[in-house]
C-alpha positions as CSV (number, residue, x, y, z in Angstrom):
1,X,17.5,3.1,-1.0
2,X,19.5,5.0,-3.2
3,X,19.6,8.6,-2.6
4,X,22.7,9.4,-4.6
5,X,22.5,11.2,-7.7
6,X,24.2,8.7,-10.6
7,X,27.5,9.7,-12.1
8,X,27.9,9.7,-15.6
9,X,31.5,8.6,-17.4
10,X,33.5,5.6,-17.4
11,X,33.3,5.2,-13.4
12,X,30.3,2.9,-14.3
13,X,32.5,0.3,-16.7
14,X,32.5,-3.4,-16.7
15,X,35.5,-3.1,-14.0
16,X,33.2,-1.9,-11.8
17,X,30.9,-4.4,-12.5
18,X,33.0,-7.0,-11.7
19,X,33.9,-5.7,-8.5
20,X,30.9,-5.8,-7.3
21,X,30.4,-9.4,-8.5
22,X,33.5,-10.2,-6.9
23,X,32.4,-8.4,-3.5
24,X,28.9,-10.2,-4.2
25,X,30.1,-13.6,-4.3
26,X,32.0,-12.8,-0.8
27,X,29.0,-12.3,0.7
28,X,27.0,-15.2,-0.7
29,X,30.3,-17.7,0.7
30,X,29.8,-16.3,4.3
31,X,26.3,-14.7,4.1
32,X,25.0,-15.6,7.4
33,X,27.4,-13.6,9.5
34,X,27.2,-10.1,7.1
35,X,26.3,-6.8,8.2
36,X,23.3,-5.5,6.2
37,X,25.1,-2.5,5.2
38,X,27.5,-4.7,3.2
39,X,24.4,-6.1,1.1
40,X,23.2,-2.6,0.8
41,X,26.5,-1.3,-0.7
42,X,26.6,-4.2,-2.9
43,X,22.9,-4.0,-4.0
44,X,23.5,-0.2,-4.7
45,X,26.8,-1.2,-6.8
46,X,24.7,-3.5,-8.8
47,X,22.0,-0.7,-9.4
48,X,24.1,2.1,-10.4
49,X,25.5,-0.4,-12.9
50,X,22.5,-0.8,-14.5
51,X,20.8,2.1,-14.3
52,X,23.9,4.1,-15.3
53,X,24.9,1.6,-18.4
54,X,21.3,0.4,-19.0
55,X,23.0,-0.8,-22.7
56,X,25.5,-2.9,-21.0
57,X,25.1,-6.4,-22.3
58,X,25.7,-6.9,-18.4
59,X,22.9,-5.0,-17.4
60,X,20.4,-7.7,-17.0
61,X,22.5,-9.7,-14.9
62,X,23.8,-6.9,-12.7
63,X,19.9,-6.5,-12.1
64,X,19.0,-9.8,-11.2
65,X,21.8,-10.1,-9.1
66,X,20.2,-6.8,-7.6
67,X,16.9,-9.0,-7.2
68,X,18.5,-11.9,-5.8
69,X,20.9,-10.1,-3.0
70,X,17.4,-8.2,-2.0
71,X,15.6,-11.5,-1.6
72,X,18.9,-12.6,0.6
73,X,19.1,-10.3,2.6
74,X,15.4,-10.5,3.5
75,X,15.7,-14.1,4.8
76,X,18.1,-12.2,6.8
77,X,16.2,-9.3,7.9
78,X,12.8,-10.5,7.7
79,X,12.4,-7.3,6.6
80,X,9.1,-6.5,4.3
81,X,10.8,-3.7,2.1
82,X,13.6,-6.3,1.4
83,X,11.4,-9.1,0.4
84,X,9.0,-6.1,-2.0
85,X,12.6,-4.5,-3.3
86,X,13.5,-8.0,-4.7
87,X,9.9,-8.7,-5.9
88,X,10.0,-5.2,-7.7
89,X,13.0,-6.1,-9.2
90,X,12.5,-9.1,-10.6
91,X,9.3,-8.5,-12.0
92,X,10.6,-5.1,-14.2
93,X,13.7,-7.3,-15.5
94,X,11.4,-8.8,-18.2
95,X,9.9,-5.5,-18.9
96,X,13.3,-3.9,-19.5
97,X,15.0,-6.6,-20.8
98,X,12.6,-8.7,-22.4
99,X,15.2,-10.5,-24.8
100,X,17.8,-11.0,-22.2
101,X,18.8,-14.9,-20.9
102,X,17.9,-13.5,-17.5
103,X,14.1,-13.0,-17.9
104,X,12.8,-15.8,-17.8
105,X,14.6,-16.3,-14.5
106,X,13.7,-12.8,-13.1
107,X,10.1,-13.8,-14.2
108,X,9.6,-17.2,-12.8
109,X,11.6,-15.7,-9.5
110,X,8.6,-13.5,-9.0
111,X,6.4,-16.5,-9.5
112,X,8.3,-18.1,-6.6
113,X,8.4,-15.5,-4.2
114,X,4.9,-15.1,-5.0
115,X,3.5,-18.4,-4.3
116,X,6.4,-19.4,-1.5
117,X,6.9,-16.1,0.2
118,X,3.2,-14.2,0.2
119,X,1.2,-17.4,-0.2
120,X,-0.8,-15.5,-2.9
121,X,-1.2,-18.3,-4.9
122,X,-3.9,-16.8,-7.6
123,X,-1.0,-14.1,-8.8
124,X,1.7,-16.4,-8.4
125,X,-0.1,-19.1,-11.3
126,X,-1.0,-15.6,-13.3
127,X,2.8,-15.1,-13.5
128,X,3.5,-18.3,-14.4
129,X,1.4,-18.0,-17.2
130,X,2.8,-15.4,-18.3
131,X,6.6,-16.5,-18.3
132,X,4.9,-19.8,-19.9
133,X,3.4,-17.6,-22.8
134,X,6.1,-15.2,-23.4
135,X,9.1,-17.7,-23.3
136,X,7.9,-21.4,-23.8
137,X,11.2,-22.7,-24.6
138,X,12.9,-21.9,-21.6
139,X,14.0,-23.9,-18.7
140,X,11.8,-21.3,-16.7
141,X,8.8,-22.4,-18.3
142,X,9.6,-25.8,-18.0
143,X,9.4,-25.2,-14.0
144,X,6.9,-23.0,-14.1
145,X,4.7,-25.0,-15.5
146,X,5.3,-27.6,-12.9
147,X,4.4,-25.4,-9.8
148,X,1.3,-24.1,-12.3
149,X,0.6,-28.6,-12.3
150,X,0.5,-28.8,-8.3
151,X,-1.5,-26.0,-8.2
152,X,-4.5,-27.0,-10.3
153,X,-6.7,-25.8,-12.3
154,X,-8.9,-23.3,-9.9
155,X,-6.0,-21.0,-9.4
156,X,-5.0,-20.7,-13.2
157,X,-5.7,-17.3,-15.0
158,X,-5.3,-16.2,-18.5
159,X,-2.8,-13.2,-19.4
160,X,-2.5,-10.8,-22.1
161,X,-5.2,-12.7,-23.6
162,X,-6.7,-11.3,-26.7
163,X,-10.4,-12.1,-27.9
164,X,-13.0,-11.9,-30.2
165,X,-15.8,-10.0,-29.3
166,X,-18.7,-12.0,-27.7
167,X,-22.1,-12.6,-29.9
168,X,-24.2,-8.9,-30.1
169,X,-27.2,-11.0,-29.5
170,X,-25.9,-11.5,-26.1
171,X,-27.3,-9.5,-23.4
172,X,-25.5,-6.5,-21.5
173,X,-27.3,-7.3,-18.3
174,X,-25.4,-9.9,-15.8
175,X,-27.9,-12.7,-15.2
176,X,-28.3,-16.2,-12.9
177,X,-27.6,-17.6,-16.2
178,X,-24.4,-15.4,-17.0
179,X,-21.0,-17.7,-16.3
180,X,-19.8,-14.0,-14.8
181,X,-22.2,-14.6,-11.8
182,X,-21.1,-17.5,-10.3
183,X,-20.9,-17.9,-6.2
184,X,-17.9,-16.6,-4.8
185,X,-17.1,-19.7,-3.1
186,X,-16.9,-21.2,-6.8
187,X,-14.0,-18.9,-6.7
188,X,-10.3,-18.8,-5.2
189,X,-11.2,-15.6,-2.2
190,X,-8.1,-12.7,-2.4
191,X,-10.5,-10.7,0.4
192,X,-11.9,-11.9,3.7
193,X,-15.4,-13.1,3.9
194,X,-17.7,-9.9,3.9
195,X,-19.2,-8.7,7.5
196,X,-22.5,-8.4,7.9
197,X,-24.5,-5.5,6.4
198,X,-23.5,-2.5,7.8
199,X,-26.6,0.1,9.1
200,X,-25.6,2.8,6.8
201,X,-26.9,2.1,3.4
202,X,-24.0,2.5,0.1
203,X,-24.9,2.8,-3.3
204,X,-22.9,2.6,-6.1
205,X,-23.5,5.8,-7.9
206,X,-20.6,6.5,-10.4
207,X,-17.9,5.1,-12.7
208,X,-15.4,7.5,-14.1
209,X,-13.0,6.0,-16.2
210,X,-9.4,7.2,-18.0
211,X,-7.7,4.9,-20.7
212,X,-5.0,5.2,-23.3
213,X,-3.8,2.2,-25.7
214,X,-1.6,0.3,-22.9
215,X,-3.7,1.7,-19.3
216,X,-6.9,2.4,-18.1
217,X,-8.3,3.5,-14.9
218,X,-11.8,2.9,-13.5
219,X,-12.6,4.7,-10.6
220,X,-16.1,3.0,-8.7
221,X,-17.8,5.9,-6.7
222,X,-20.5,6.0,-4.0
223,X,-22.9,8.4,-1.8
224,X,-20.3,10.3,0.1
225,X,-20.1,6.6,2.1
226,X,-16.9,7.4,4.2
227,X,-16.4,4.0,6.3
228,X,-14.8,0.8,5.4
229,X,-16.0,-1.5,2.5
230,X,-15.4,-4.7,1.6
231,X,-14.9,-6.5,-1.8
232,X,-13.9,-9.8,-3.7
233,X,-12.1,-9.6,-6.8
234,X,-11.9,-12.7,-9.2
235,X,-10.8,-13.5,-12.5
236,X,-12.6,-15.6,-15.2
237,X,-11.1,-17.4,-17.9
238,X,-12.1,-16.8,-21.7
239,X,-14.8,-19.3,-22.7
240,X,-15.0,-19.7,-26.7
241,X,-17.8,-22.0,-26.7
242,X,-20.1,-19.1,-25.4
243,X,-18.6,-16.5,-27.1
244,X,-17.5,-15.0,-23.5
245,X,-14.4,-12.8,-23.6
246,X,-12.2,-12.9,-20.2
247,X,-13.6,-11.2,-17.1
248,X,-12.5,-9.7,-14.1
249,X,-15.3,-9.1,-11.7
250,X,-15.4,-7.2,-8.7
251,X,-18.1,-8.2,-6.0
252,X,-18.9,-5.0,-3.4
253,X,-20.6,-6.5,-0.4
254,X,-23.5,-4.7,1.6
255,X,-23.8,-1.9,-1.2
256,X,-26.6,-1.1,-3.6
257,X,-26.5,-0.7,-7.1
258,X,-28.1,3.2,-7.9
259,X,-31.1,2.8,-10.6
260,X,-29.4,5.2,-12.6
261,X,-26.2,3.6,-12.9
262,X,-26.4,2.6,-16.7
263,X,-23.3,-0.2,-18.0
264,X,-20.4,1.6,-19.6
265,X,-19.7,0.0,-23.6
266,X,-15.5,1.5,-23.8
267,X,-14.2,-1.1,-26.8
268,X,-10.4,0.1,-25.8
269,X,-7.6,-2.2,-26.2
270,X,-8.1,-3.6,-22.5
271,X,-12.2,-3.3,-21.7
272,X,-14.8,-4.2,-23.9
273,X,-17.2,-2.8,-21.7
274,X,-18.1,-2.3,-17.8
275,X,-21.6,-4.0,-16.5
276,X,-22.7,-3.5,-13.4
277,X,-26.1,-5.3,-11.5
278,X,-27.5,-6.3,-8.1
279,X,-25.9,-9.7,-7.9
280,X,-28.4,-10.2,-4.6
281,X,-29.7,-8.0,-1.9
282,X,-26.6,-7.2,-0.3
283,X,-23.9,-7.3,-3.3
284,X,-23.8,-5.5,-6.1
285,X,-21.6,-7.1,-8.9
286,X,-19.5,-4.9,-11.3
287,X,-18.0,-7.4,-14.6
288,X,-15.5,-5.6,-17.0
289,X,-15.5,-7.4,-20.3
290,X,-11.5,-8.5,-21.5
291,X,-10.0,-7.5,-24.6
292,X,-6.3,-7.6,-23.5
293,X,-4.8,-7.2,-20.1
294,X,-1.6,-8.3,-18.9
295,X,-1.8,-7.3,-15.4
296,X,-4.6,-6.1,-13.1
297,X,-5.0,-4.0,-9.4
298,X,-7.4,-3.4,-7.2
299,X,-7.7,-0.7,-4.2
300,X,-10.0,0.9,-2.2
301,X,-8.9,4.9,-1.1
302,X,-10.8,6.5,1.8
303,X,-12.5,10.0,2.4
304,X,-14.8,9.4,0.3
305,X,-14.4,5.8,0.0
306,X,-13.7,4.8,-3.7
307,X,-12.4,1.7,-5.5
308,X,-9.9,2.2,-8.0
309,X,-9.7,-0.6,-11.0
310,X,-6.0,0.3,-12.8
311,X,-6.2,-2.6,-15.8
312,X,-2.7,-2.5,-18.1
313,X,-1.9,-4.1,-21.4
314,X,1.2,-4.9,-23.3
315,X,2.1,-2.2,-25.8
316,X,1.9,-3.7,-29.9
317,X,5.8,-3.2,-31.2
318,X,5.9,-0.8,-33.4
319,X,8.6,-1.7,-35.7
320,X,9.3,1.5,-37.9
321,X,9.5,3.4,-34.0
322,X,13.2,3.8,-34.0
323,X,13.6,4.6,-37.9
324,X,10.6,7.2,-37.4
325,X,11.9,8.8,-34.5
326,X,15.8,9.0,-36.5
327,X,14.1,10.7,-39.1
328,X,12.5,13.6,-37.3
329,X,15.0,13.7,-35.7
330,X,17.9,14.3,-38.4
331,X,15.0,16.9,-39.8
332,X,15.2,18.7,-36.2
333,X,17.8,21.5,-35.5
334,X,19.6,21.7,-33.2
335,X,18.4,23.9,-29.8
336,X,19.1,27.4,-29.8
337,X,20.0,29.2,-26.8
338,X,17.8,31.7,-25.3
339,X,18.2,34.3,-23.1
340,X,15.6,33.9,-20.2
341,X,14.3,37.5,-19.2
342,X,13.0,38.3,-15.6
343,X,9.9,37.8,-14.8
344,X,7.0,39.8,-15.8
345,X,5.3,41.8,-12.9
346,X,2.3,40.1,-11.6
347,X,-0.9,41.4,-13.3
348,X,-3.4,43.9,-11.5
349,X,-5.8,42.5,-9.9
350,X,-8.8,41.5,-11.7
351,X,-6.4,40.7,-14.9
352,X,-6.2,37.3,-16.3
353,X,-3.3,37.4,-18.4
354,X,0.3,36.3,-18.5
355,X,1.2,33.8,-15.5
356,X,-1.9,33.6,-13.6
357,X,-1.0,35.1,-10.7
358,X,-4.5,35.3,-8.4
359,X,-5.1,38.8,-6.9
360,X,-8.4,38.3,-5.0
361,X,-8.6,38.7,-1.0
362,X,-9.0,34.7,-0.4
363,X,-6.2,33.8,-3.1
364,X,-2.4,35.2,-2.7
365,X,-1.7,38.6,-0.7
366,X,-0.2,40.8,-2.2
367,X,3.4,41.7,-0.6
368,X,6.3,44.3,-0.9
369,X,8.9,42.0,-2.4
370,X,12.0,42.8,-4.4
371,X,12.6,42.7,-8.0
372,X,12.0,39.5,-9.4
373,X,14.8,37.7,-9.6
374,X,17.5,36.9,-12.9
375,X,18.0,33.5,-13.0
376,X,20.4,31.9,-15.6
377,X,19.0,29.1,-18.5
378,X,20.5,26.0,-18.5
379,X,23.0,25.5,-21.8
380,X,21.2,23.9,-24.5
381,X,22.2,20.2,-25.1
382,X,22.5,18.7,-28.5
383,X,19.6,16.1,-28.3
384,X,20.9,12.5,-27.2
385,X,20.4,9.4,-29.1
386,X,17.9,8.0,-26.7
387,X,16.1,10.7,-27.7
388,X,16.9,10.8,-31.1
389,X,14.8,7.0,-30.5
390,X,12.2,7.9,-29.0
391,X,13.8,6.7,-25.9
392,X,14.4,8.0,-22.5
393,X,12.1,11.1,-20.8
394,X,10.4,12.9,-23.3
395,X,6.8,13.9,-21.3
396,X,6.3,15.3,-18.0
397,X,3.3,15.7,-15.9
398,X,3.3,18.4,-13.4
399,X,0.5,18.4,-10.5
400,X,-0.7,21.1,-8.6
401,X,-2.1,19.7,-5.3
402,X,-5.4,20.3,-4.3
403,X,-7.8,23.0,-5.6
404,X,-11.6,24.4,-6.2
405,X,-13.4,23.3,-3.4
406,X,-9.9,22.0,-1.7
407,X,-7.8,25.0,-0.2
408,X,-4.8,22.6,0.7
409,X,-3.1,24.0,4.0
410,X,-4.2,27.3,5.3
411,X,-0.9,29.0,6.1
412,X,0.6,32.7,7.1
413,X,-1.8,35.3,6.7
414,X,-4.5,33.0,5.3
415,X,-2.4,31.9,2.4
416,X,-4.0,29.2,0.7
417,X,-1.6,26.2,-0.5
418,X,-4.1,25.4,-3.5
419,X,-2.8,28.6,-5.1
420,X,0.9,29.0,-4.3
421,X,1.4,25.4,-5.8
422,X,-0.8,26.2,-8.6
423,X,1.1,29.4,-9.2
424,X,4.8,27.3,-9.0
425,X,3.4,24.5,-11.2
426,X,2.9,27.1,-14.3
427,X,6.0,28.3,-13.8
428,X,7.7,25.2,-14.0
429,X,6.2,24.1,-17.1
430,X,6.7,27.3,-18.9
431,X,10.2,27.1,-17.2
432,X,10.5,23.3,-18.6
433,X,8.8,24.4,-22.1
434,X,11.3,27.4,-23.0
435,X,14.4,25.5,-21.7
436,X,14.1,22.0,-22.9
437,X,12.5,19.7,-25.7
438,X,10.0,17.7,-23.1
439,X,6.3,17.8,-23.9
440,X,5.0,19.1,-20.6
441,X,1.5,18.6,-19.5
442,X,-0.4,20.0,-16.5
443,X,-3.3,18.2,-14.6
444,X,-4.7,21.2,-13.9
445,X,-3.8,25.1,-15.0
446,X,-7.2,26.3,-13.2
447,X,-8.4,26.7,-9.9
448,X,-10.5,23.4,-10.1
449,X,-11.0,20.7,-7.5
450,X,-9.2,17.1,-8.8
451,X,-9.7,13.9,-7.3
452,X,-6.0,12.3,-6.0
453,X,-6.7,9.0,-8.1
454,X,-7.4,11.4,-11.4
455,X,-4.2,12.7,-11.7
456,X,-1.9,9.9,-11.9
457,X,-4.6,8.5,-14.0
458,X,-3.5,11.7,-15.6
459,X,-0.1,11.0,-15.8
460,X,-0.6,7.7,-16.9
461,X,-3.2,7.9,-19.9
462,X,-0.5,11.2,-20.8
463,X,2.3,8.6,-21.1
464,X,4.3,10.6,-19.0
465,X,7.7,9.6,-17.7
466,X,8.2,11.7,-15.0
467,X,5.6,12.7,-12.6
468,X,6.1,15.5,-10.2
469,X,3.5,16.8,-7.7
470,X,3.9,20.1,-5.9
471,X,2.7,21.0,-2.7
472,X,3.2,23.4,0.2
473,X,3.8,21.9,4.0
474,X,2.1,22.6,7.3
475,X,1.9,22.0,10.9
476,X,1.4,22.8,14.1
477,X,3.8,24.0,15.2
478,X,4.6,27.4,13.4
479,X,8.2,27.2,13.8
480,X,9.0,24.3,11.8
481,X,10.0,25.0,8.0
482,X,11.8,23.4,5.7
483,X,12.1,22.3,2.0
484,X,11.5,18.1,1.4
485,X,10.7,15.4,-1.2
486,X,8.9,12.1,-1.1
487,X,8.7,8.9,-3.4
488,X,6.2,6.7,-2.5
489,X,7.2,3.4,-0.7
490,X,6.3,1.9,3.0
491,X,7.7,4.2,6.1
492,X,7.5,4.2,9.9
493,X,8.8,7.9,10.3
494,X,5.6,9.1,12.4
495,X,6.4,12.7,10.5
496,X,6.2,11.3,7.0
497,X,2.7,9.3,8.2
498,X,1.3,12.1,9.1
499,X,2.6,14.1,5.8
500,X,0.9,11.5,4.0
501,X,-2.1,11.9,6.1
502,X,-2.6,15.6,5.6
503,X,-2.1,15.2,1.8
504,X,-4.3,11.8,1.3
505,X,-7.1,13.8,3.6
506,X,-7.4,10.7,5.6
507,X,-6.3,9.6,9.4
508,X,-2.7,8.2,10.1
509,X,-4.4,5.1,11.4
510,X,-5.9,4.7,7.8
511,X,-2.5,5.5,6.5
512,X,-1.3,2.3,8.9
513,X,-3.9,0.4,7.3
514,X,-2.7,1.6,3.4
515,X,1.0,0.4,4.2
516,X,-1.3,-3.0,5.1
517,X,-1.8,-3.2,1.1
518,X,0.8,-1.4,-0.2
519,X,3.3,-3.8,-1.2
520,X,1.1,-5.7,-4.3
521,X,0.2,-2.3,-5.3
522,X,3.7,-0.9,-5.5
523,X,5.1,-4.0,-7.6
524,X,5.4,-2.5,-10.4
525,X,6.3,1.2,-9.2
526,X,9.7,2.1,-10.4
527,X,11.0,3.0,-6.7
528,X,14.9,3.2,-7.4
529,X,14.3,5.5,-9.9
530,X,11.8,7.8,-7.7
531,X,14.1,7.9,-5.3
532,X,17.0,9.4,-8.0
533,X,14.4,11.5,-9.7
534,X,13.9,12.7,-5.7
535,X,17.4,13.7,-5.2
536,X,18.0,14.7,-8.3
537,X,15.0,17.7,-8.1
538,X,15.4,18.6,-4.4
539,X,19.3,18.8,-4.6
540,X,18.5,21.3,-7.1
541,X,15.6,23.0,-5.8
542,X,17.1,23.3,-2.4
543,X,20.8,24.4,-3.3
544,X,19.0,27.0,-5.5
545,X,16.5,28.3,-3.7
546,X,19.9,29.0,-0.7
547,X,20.9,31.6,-2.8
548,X,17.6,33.6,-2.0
549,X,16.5,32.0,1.3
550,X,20.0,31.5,3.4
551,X,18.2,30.2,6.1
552,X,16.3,27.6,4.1
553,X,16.5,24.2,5.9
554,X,17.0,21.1,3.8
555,X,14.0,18.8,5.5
556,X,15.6,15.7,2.9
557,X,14.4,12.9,1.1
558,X,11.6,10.8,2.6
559,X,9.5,8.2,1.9
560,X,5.6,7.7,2.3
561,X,2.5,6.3,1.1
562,X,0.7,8.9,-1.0
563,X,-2.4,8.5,-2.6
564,X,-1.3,10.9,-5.6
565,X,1.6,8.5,-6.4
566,X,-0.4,5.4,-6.1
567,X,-0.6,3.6,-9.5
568,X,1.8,5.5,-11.1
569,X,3.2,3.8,-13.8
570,X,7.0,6.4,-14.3
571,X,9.3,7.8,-11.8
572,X,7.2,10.3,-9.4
573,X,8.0,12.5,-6.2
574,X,6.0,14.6,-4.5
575,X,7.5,18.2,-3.4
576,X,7.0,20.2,-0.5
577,X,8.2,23.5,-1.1
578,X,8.2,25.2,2.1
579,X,5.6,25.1,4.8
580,X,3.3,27.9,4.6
581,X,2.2,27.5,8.4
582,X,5.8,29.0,9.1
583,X,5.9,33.0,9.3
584,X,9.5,33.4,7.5
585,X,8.5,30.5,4.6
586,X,4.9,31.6,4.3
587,X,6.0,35.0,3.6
588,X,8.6,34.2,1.0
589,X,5.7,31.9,-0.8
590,X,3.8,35.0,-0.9
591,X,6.3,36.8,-3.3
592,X,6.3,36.3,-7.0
593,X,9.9,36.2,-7.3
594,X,10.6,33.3,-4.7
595,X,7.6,31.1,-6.5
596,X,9.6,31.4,-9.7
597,X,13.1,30.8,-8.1
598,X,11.5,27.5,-6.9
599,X,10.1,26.9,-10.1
600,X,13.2,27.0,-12.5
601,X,15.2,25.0,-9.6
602,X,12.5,22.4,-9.5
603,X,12.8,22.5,-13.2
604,X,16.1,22.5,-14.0
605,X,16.2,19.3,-11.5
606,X,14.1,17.6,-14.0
607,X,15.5,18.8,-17.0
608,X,19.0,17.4,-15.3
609,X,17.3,13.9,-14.2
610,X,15.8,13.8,-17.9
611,X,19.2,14.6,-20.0
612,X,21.6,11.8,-17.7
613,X,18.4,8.3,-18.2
């Protein structure tokens, strides 16, 4: 929802925090007659507040009261992005906050909407749990404990459990005697009942996986199977008499386990290990073995089919961070300005050095373009105290869509979208790396083909902040152009479906059928801020690139379901720079010297978004 860039200052003081109380409370005594747009303005009020004065000691409040207003309004609207806005909310209130009287609140609120809104009852006691461990002496546990004692015992699942390892004399091999392979119906269903066995036969082939200390990512791949598949995920408590860590398992109906699928031994801080076996003819069984999780996802992505496993843990505190973190910094000095030359000419063809610029016939053409282009370097900023801390943005990952065996778009003159983005992404983070202190990381600086789910994975395991993923736009017809940015949320613009459709390399009915299970996996996506980071980067990058492209049209901010974005766990947009299918825009992407104008105004977005949070 919001799409305006925050001010800095005092415009953001506790005056202004009580005014929108005050205009809050207004609503709530007449709430049943209000326009939406007044509990929109509100909302926003309360968000600026908290995202602009994030130290506020009236922060946490103004956030809630951003949580509760959202959940209000839906029982007005009936409105799914209302009811997934407040759910978001409340649920990233602990996170940030975790000391604050409101959390315990935010996090049994979640509970609530949870169990009483979605009826999903299994994530609902999880979050209970969780409020229950991390705040026992709270009035919220007290209650949440009470909806956990109505609910039973089958629905209750342990969080950010940790365990000893199980006995080494225990074998690695699910079997009938394993308490991992239970019947499913000894299990609370999140999935429909599996259909009969389809005619095409699917074999488990591959697990790739991608971890760091707090994330990990494991990606279950088959035999180029491109249809529908279905699964059951459950969740099994630890059992210390056995020796039996917690489990999730994940049950793939009418597939086949490949004989030389071997079980994956990972000992990270959230898997043990991955096992994998033919539970019975039709279901192959895939257990990963607990050490600590805190929250868990499941999702199946299309074309090829693949199930993506995204497992997350609680960071250990690190108490000598912020002392650490002052004293490099008060050994740093201070940023020196630089003067930012032109561009060096693009390299003959055949060369390989300086910025990759890729001269064969099926890569770039080559084109009479003017001089490159002198573009000034931002002023150097003494380093901030969130900095100084550790704090704030400090990595950024920058994605170049598609490549190898994925052109992208195939644009003016056979321009292929693979390299123009590739080209643009080097030049931001060299861009990014001369003109700023951010650690800037790439997912790929090569033309290489990437699976979509690999490079937030990427991101993630990079502990990157801010995620930006650069693209090029098409269409039919040739006359359309424009520059736009999405963040990833639910949509029903039919242009931005089929956006999302090009880009996920699926059909739009199959991206009807993502929005379908979209909202649990965008819970804890930090949409607000993706949709500042958005306007932040494309205010820049398209007031920029005006100087050089008069006609440019400004396309705007949009949202959409993207597969790249899916999962991420920091701000993230996706970019489309032009579209290469239009004569005039395809022709400027050709030229070295537009490709690094959008560059340093995509960058200098980001370096704005990263020196005001």
């Amino acid at each position: 929802m919001l799409l305006s860039a925050p001010l800095l200052g005092n415009e953001y003081n506790e005056d202004y925090f009580f005014g929108v109380k005050s205009d809050y409370e207004r609503l709530l005594r007449n709430e049943s007659t209000q326009f939406r747009s007044a509990w929109l303005k509100v909302i926003e009020g309360f968000e600026l507040f908290y995202l602009n004065r994030p130290d506020s000691p009236l922060a946490p409040e103004a956030m809630y009261n951003a949580g509760d207003a959202y959940f209000r309004l839906y029982r007005l609207s009936s409105k799914d992005y209302d009811l997934e806005q407040s759910l978001s909310t409340f649920r990233t209130l602990p996170r940030r906050y975790a000391d604050s009287e409101k959390a315990p609140d935010a996090a049994f609120q979640a509970g609530r909407l949870y169990e009483e809104e979605k009826n999903d009852i299994l994530l609902a006691a999880r979050l209970y749990e969780q409020l229950i461990e991390r705040y026992p002496r709270s009035q919220a546990a007290v209650d949440a404990l009470q909806r956990l004692d109505a609910m039973g015992d089958i629905v209750r699942s342990p969080a950010n459990v940790s365990t000893r390892r199980p006995s080494a004399t225990r074998s690695t091999v699910p079997t009938l005697e394993d308490p991992a392979v239970v019947k499913p119906t000894q299990v609370a269903a999140t999935n429909p009942v599996p259909s009969p066995a389809a005619s095409e036969e699917v074999e488990l082939i591959k697990v790739d996986t991608f971890s760091n200390a707090e994330y990990t990512r494991a990606v279950l791949r088959f035999n180029g199977f491109d249809g529908d598949i279905s699964l059951k995920k459950h969740w099994l408590r630890e059992d210390r008499n056995l020796g039996m860590p917690p489990r999730l398992f994940v049950d793939l109906f009418n597939v086949r386990k490949s004989e030389k699928l071997e079980n994956l031994e990972l000992d990270n801080t959230q898997l043990q290990g991955i096992r994998m076996a033919q539970y019975d003819r039709e279901t192959v069984r895939v257990v990963f073995d607990i050490n600590s999780v805190s929250d868990f996802k499941v999702f199946v992505l299309q074309n090829p089919v693949r199930v993506v496993v995204d497992l997350i843990s609680e960071p250990e505190p690190d108490p000598m961070a912020v002392t650490r973190n002052l004293l490099v910094a008060a050994k740093t000095p201070p940023p020196v300005a630089q003067s930012i030359q032109a561009p060096a000419a693009p390299p003959a063809a055949g060369s390989r050095g300086g910025e990759v610029l890729l001269a064969e016939r099926s890569k770039l053409p080559a084109s009479d373009e003017p001089e490159p282009l002198q573009l000034a370097s931002l002023e150097p900023r003494a380093i901030s105290l969130a900095k100084q801390l550790g704090l704030g943005v400090n990595t950024v990952v920058i994605d170049a869509g598609h490549g190898g065996r994925d052109p992208g778009a195939v644009g003016f003159n056979g321009l292929l979208e693979k390299d123009v983005v590739l080209d643009i992404a080097l030049k931001t983070a060299a861009y990014l790396r001369r003109n700023s202190d951010l650690t800037v990381h790439l997912t790929r600086e090569t033309d290489k083909f990437l699976p979509l789910e690999a490079r937030t994975a990427i991101a993630n395991t990079k502990r990157a902040d801010l995620f930006v993923s650069i693209h090029t736009n098409a269409f039919r017809d040739p006359n359309v152009h424009g520059l736009e940015t999405y963040y990833l949320n639910i949509t029903s613009d039919p242009r931005a479906m089929e956006v999302a459709a090009r880009e996920n390399a699926i059909s739009q009915k199959s991206v009807s059928d993502l929005q379908n299970i979209l909202n649990d996996l965008m819970l804890n996506t930090k949409i607000n801020e993706s949709a500042i980071l958005a306007q932040v980067v494309h205010n820049d990058m398209f007031h920029g690139i005006r100087r050089h492209h008069p006609q440019a049209r400004n396309a705007g901010i949009k949202k959409a379901p993207f597969y790249v974005l899916i999962g991420a766990q920091m701000p993230s947009i996706l970019i489309e720079t032009g579209f290469i299918t239009n004569p005039r825009e395809g022709t400027l992407l050709a030229q070295e010297s537009y490709r690094q104008a959008l560059a340093e105004n995509i960058a200098k977005g980001i370096i704005r978004y990263a020196e005001n949070h």
